[in-house]
Phi, psi and omega in degrees: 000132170219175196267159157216102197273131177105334178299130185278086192234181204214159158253358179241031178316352168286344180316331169295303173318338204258324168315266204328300148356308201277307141350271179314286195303337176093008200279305166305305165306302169311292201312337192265321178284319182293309211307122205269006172294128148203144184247139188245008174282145159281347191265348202257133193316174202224155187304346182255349172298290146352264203288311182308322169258002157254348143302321178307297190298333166313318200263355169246046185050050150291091229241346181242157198287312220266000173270000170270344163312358202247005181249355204273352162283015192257108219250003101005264200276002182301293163330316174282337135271053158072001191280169158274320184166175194266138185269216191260185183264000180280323190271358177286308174326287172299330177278317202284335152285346163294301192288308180307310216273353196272146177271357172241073186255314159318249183359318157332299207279309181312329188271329145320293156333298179268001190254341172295337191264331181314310172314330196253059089269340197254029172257347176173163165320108189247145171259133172259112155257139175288097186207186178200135184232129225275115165260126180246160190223144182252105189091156182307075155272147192275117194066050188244173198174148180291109183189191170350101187210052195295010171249342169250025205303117187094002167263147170322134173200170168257141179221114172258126177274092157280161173232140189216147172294111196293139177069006172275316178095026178257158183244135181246042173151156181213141151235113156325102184221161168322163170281344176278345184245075158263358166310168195264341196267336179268020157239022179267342177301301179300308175335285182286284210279008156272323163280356168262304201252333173257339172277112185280177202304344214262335171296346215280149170292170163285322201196143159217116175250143180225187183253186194315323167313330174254015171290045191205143200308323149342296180293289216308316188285313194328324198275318191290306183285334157320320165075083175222117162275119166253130151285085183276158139226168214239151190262180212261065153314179180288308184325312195270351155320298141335273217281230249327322141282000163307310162283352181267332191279355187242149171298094152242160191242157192231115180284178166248133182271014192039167198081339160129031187244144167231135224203134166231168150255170167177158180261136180233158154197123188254178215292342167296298219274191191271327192201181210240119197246191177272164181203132178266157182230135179261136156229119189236172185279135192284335168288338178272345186273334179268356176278308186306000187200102165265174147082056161256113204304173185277006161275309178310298181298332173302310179317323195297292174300314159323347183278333189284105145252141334286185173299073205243336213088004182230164159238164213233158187229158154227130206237169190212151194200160151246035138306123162277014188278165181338175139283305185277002156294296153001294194261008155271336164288323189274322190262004167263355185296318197315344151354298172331290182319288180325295171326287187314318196280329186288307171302321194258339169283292188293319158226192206274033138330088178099015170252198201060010193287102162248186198290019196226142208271326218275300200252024176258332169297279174322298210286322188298310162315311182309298151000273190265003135251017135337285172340302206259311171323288181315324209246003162283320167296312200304298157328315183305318218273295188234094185281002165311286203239189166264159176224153152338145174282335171239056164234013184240329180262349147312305179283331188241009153227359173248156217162125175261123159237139182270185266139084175260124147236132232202128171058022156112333188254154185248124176249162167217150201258139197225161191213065152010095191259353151002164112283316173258079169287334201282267180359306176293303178318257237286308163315327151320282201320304202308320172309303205301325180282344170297300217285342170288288168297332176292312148331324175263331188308318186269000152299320180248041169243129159281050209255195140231025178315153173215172201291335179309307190266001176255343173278324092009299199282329180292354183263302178255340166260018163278331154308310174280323170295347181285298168263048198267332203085195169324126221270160195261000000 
């Protein structure tokens, strides 16, 4: 065994492509230029030193300021983004409280973001889901608070309000609030001026939808004065209890809604609301909804049979919606938002959605944006590589980011030697490659266009919009 001190090598060395990636689309240099930090010390890191090790640290699943330390041998990839070297986790700490403290310091992140995606909304009818998820925190963070935690019931948490691209998994925005404000109302103030002042008009959804929490007159006229079709579903109030018995005492007849579901329409309008909208009524049999949901515990199942209005044997959901589609269009349109779910588990299990958490909200908030947007860059690159599906961060990032590369130089030229840690490296090797040469003509292509065309928007549009028109739902 012998040492070797000094060798340049990287253990997340496949990272170079997603550099490169980063590079060609023009995505770094904005992130880097834009960054509202400035320092007038000489000693103190410079803005692509900075953003560069909190990217590194984000995309190499680092959920704590004190986990960069586990990058800081890494003499490899600092070098493909312009850095002096990866800092420490004290001075990342003190600049990302610079950059919060900054008045467009949010706004950076925030603005990155939704100008990455505009190409993939502005590609076809797209749908805005609404949904929000429980972050537990550990110890006095700053803005955190006792409130909605059904996995922690009585821990300190966060409730992040996403707006996210239905069926895509991209998240176009986030807000932090406490955890006692996991209700829909504290997030309709975000809600309209991300859709009055930051969405331009040509973007705008088609449909905005949500689960039970956006079943309420607040959301519902918001959408209606936007002139927006929504999908809601309404929690079992008296109003809607009534009309459920009603329906059980009357001769109606019932389509089939797939899934074991049976599904009418009918106009409702309860004593909150304003005027009488449509509303679909879902009902399926309680014995085909418990084969379908095994291993459920005996709390679970009491909560489960409470749900049944009226006591018929069946349980029942009801959406209030301005769509004219179908009943079983609807309620198969109402079963792809769970989607949503799948986003949250992939983001907050898989990269750090409620890490980076210090005691002050202002840079829990940035870091929660920095998050996705990492998140949404990587899974845009993941895309390049395999544009069927989505893949998960921990099937994506085995493959396409762990990897050793070395740093030889020889004749004057610097090469870097990559090693797969993979089992399917032959496969991974020729799939890299293959990127690497798209992403090489799409470079020179927009070189050699007088346009203000950029490589980005031709990589977006070739990725998504064969996506959104497949998973828009219903046609608008």
């Amino acid at each position: 065994m012998a040492w070797e001190p000094g060798t340049s090598v990287s253990v997340h060395g496949m990272a170079v492509f997603f550099i490169e990636f980063l590079h060609v689309t023009g995505l770094w240099a904005e992130l880097r230029d834009r960054c509202p930090l400035h320092r007038t010390s000489p000693n103190a890191p410079d803005r692509a030193t900075v953003v560069g090790s909190l990217l590194l640290s984000v995309l190499s699943g680092g959920n704590r300021y004190r986990h960069i330390d586990g990058l800081r041998g890494d003499t490899v990839l600092p070098e493909l983004l312009g850095m002096r070297r990866i800092v420490s986790p004290d001075s990342l700490l003190r600049a990302v409280r610079d950059i919060a403290k900054e008045e467009t310091g949010l706004s950076w992140v925030r603005d990155m973001l939704l100008e990455s995606l505009l190409p993939v909304v502005r590609a076809g009818p797209w749908i805005l889901d609404l949904d929000s998820t429980v972050v537990m925190v550990y110890g006095k963070q700053g803005g955190s608070a006792k409130g909605y935690n059904p996995t922690k019931p009585g821990r300190p948490s966060y409730s992040y309000h996403a707006l996210l691209i239905g069926g895509l998994r991209l998240p176009l925005d986030v807000e932090a609030r406490p955890g006692n404000e996991s209700h829909a109302a504290h997030g309709a103030e975000h809600l309209w001026h991300f859709l009055d002042h930051r969405l331009p008009s040509d973007a705008q959804p088609w449909c905005v939808r949500g689960d039970i929490s956006y079943g309420n007159e607040s959301i519902i006229s918001g959408c209606e004065q936007r002139h927006r079709d929504f999908l809601f579903k309404l929690r079992k109030s008296g109003g809607i209890k009534a009309l459920l018995s009603d329906v059980d005492r009357g001769q109606y007849t019932w389509e089939d809604a797939g899934h074991g579901w049976e599904g009418r329409e009918d106009r409702l309008q309860l004593t909150t609301w304003t005027s009488a909208r449509r509303v679909v009524i879902l009902r399926r049999l309680v014995q085909a909804s418990r084969d379908a949901t095994p291993k459920i515990s005996p709390h679970q199942e009491a909560l489960f049979v409470a749900e049944l209005c009226p006591d018929d044997g069946y349980e029942y959901d009801v959406l209030v919606t301005s769509l004219r589609q179908g009943v079983a269009t609807i309620a198969q349109f109402y079963r792809d938002r769970a989607d949503c779910e799948n986003t949250f588990a992939d983001i907050k299990g898989d990269w750090s959605w409620g890490g980076f958490t210090t005691q002050h909200q202002d840079r829990n908030q940035l870091m929660a944006c920095f998050t996705a947007l990492v998140f949404t860059w990587w899974n845009i690159f993941v895309r390049q590589v395999s544009p069927i599906a989505h893949r998960e961060g921990h099937v994506s990032r085995p493959i396409l980011l762990h990897g050793v590369a070395r740093r030889v130089t020889h004749a004057g030229k610097t090469i870097l030697r990559l090693t797969s840690l993979h089992a399917k490296s032959q496969s991974i090797m020729m799939a890299l490659s293959a990127l690497t040469q798209q992403l090489k003509n799409a470079s020179a292509h927009a070189a050699s266009q007088f346009t203000a065309a950029k490589p980005w928007d031709a990589i977006i549009s070739s990725i998504f919009a064969p996506l959104i028109q497949a998973r828009a739902g219903p046609t608008p």
